[in-house]
Z-matrix of the N, CA and C atoms (Angstrom, degrees):
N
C 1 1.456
C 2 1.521 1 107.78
N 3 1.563 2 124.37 1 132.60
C 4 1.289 3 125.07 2 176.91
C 5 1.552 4 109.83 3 -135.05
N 6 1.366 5 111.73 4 158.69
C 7 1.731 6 104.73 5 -178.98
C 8 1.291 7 69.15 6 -127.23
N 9 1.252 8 87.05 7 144.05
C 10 2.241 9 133.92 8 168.60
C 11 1.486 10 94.43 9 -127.03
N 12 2.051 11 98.18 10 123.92
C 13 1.250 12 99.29 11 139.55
C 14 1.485 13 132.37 12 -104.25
N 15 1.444 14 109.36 13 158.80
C 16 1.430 15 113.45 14 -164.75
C 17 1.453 16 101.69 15 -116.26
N 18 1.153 17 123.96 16 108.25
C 19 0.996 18 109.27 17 160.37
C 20 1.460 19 126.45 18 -92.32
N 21 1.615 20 96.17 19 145.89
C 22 2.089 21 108.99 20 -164.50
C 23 1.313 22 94.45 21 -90.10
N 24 1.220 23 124.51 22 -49.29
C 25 1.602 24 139.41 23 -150.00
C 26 1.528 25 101.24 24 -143.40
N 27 1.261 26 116.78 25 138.50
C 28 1.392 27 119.07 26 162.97
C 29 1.494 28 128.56 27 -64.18
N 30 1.523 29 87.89 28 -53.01
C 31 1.996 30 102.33 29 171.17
C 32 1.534 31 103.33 30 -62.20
N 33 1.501 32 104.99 31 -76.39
C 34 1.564 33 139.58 32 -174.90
C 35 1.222 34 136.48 33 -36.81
N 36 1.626 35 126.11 34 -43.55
C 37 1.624 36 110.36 35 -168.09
C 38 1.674 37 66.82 36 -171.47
N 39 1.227 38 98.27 37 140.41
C 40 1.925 39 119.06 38 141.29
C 41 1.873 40 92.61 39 -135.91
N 42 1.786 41 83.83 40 157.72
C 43 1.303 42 117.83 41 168.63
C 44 1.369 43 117.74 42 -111.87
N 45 1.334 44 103.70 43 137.22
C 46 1.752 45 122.22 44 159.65
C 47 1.244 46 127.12 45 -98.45
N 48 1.747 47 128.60 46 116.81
C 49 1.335 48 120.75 47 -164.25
C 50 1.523 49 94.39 48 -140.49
N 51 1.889 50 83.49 49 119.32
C 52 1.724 51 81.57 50 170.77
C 53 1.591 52 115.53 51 -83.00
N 54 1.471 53 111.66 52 179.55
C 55 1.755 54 109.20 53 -177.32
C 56 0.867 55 94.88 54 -128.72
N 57 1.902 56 121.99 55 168.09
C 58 0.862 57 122.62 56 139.32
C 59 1.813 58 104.78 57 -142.12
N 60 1.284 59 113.95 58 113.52
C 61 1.586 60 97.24 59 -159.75
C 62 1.231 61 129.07 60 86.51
N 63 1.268 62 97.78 61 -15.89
C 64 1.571 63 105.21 62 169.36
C 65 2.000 64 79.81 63 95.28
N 66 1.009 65 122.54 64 24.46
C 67 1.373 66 113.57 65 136.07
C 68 1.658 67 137.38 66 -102.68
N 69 1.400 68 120.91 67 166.65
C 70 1.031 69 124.57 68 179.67
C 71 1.459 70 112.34 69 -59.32
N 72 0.951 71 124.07 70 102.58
C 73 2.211 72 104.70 71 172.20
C 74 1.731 73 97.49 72 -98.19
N 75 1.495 74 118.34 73 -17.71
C 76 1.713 75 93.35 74 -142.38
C 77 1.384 76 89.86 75 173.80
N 78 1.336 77 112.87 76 124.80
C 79 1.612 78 126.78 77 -179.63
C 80 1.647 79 106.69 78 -148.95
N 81 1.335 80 97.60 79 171.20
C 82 1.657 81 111.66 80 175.82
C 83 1.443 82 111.76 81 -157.95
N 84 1.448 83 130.52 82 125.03
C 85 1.236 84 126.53 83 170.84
C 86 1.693 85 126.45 84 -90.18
N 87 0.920 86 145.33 85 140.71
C 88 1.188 87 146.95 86 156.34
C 89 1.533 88 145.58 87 -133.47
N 90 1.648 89 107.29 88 112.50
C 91 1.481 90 120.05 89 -147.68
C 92 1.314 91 93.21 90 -94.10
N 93 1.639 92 94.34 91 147.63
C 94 1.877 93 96.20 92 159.59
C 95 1.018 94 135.08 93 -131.17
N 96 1.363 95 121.23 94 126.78
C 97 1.411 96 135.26 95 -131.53
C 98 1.997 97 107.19 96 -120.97
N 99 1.207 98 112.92 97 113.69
C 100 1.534 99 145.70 98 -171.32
C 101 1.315 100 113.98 99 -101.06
N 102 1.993 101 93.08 100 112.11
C 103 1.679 102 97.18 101 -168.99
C 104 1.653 103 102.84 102 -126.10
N 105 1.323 104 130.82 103 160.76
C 106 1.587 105 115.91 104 174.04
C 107 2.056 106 95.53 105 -76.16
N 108 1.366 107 133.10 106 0.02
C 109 1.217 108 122.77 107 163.22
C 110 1.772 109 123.06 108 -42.20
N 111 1.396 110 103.89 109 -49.31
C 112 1.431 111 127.92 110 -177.33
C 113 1.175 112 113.59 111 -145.14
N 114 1.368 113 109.79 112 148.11
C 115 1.230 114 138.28 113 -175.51
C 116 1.598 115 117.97 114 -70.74
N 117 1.465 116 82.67 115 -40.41
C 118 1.972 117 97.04 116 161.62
C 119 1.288 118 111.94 117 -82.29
N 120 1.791 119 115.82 118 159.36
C 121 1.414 120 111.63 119 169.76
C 122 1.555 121 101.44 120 -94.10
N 123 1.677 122 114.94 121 165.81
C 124 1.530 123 105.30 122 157.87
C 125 1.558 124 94.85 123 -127.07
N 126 1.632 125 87.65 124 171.23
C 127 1.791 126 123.82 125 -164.13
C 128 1.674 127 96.55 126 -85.97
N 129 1.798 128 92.14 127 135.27
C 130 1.608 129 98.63 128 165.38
C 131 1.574 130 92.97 129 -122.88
N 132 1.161 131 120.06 130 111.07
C 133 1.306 132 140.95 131 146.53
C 134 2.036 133 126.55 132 -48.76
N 135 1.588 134 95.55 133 81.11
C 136 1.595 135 114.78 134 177.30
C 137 1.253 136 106.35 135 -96.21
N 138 2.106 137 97.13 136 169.94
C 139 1.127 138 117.88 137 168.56
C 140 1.985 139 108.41 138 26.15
N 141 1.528 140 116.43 139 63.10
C 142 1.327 141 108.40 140 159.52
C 143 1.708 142 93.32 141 -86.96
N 144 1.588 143 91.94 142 140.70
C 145 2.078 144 113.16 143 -179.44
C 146 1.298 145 112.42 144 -146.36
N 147 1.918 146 106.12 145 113.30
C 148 1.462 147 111.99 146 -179.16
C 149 1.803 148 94.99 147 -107.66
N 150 1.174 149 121.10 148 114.86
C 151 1.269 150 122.60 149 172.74
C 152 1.640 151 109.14 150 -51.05
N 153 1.176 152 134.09 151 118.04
C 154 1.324 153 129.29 152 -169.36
C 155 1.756 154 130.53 153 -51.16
N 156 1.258 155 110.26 154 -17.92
C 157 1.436 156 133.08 155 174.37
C 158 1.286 157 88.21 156 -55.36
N 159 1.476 158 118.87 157 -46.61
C 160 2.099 159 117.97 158 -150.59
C 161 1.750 160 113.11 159 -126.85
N 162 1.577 161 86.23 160 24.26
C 163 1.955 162 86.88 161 164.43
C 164 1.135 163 97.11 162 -97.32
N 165 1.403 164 94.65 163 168.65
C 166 1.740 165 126.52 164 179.35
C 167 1.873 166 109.92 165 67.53
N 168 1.172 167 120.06 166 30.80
C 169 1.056 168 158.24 167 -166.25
C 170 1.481 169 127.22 168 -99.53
N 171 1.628 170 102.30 169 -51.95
C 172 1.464 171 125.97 170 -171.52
C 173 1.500 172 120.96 171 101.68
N 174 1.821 173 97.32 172 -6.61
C 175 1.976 174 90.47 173 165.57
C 176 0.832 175 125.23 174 -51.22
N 177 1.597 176 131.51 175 -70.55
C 178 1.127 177 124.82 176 168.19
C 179 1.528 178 149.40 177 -27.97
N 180 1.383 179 106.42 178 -25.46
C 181 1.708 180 136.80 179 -174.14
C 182 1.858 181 85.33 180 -81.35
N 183 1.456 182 113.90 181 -72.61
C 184 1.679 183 129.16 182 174.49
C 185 1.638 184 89.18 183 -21.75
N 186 1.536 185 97.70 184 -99.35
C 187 1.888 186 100.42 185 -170.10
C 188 1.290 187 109.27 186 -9.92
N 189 1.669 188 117.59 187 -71.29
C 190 1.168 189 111.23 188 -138.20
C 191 1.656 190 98.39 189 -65.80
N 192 0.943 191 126.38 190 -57.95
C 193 2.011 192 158.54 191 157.97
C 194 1.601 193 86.21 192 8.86
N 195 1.438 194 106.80 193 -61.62
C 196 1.644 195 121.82 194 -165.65
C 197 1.469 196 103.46 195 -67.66
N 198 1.429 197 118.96 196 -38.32
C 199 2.137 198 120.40 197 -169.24
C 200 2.097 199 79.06 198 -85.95
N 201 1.021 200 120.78 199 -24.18
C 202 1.680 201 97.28 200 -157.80
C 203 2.099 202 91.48 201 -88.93
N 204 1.323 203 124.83 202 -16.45
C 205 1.139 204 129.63 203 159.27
C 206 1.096 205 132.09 204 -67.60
N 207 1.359 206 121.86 205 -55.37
C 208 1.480 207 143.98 206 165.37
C 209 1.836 208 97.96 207 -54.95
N 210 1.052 209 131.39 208 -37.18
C 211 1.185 210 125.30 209 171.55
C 212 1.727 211 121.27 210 -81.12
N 213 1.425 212 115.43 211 12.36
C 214 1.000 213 101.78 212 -144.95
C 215 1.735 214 75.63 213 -105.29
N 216 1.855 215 89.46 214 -54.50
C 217 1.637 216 123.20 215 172.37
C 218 1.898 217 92.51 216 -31.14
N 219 0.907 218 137.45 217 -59.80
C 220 1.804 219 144.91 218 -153.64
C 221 1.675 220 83.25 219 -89.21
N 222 1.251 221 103.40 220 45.08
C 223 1.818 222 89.48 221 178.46
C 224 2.128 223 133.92 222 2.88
N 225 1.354 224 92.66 223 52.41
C 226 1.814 225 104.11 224 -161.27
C 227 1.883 226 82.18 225 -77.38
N 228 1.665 227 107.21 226 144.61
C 229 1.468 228 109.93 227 166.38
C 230 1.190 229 110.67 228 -95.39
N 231 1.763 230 133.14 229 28.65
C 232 1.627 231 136.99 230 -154.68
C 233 1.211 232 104.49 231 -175.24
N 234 1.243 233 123.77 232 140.69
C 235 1.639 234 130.89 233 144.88
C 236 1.687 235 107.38 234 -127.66
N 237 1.280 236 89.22 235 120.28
C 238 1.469 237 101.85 236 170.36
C 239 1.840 238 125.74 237 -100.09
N 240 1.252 239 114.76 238 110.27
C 241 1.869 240 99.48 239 -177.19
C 242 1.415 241 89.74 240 -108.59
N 243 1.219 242 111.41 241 175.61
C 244 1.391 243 122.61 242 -168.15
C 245 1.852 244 104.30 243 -133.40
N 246 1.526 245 133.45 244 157.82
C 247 1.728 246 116.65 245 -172.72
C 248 1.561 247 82.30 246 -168.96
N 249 1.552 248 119.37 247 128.27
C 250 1.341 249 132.00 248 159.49
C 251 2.059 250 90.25 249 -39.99
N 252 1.468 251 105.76 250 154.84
C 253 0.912 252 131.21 251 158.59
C 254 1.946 253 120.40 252 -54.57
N 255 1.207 254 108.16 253 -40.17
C 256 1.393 255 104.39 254 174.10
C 257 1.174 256 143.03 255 -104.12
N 258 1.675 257 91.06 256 16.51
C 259 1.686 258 121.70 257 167.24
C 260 1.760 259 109.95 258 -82.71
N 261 1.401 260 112.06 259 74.46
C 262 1.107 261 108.06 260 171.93
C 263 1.742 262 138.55 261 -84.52
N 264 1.166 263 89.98 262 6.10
C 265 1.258 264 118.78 263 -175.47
C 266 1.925 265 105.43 264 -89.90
N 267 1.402 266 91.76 265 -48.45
C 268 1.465 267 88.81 266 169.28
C 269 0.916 268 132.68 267 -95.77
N 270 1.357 269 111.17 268 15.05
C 271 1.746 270 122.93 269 -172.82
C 272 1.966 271 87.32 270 -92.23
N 273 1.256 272 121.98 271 -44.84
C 274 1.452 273 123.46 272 168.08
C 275 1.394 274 116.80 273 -37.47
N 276 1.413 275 102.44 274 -64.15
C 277 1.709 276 111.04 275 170.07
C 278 1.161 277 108.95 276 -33.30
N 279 1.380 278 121.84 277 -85.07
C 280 0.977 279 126.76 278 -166.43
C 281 2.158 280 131.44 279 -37.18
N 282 1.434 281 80.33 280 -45.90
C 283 1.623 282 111.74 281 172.37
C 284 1.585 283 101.75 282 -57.90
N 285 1.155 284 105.53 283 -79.50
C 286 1.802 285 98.86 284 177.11
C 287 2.006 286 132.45 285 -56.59
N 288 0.985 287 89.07 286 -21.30
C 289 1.624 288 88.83 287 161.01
C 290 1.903 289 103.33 288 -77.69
N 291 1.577 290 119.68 289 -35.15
C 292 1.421 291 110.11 290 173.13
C 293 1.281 292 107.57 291 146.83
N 294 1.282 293 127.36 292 9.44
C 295 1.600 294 123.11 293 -155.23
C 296 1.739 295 75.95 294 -96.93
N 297 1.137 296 119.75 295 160.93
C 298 1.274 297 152.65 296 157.00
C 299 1.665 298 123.57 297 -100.27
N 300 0.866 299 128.57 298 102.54
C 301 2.017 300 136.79 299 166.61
C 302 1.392 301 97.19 300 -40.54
N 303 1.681 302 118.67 301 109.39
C 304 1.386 303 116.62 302 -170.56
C 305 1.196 304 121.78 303 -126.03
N 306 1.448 305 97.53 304 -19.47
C 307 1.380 306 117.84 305 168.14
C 308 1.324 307 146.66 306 -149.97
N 309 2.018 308 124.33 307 -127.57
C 310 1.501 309 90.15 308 166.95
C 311 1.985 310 82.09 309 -138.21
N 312 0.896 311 120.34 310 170.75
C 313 1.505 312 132.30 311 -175.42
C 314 1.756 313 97.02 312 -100.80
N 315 1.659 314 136.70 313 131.29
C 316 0.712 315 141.40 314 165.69
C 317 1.684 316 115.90 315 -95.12
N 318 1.146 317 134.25 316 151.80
C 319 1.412 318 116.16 317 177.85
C 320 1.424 319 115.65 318 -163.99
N 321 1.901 320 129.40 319 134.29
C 322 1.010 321 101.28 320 150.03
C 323 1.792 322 109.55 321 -138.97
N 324 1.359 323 83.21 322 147.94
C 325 1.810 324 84.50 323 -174.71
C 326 1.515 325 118.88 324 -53.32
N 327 0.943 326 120.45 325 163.74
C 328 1.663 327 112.56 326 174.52
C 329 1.835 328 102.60 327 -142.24
């Protein structure tokens, strides 16, 4: 198993892709996002993907480890991930690597 990062954008977004075989099992993206609020940007934490064969494993924990580093490196004062409401399973995940439930997600489809 190996993680590759990809970078999309230099400023903007890199990717994390785990392998296996030189297949996809499990990735995570993370964009960085520039406001006149701060001088720093902060991290929105997307598309985290544990192919189901290879959860409960510690991929997922890896990915994220790598966007909360890589964000750290892009001096961001925030990481934001986002989780449907009835993903309670990953609302745990999330919590035990360290994220805190902080708020509420606004949305409209288009």
């Amino acid at each position: 198993m190996q993680i590759k990062k990809q970078i999309i954008d230099e400023k903007y977004c890199t990717k994390f892709v785990a392998l296996d075989s030189g297949r996809e099992v499990g990735r995570a993206f993370v964009y960085f996002i520039y406001n006149d609020l701060h001088k720093e940007p902060y991290a929105l934490l997307e598309d985290v993907f544990v192919d189901e064969k290879y959860r409960q494993k510690g991929l997922g924990r890896e990915l994220v480890e790598k966007v909360i580093k890589e964000a750290k490196n892009k001096k961001c004062y925030k990481i934001i991930g986002n989780s449907r409401k009835s993903r309670d399973s990953v609302h745990k995940f999330y919590e035990k690597i360290g994220f805190e439930n902080y708020g509420v997600e606004f949305r409209i489809n288009l």
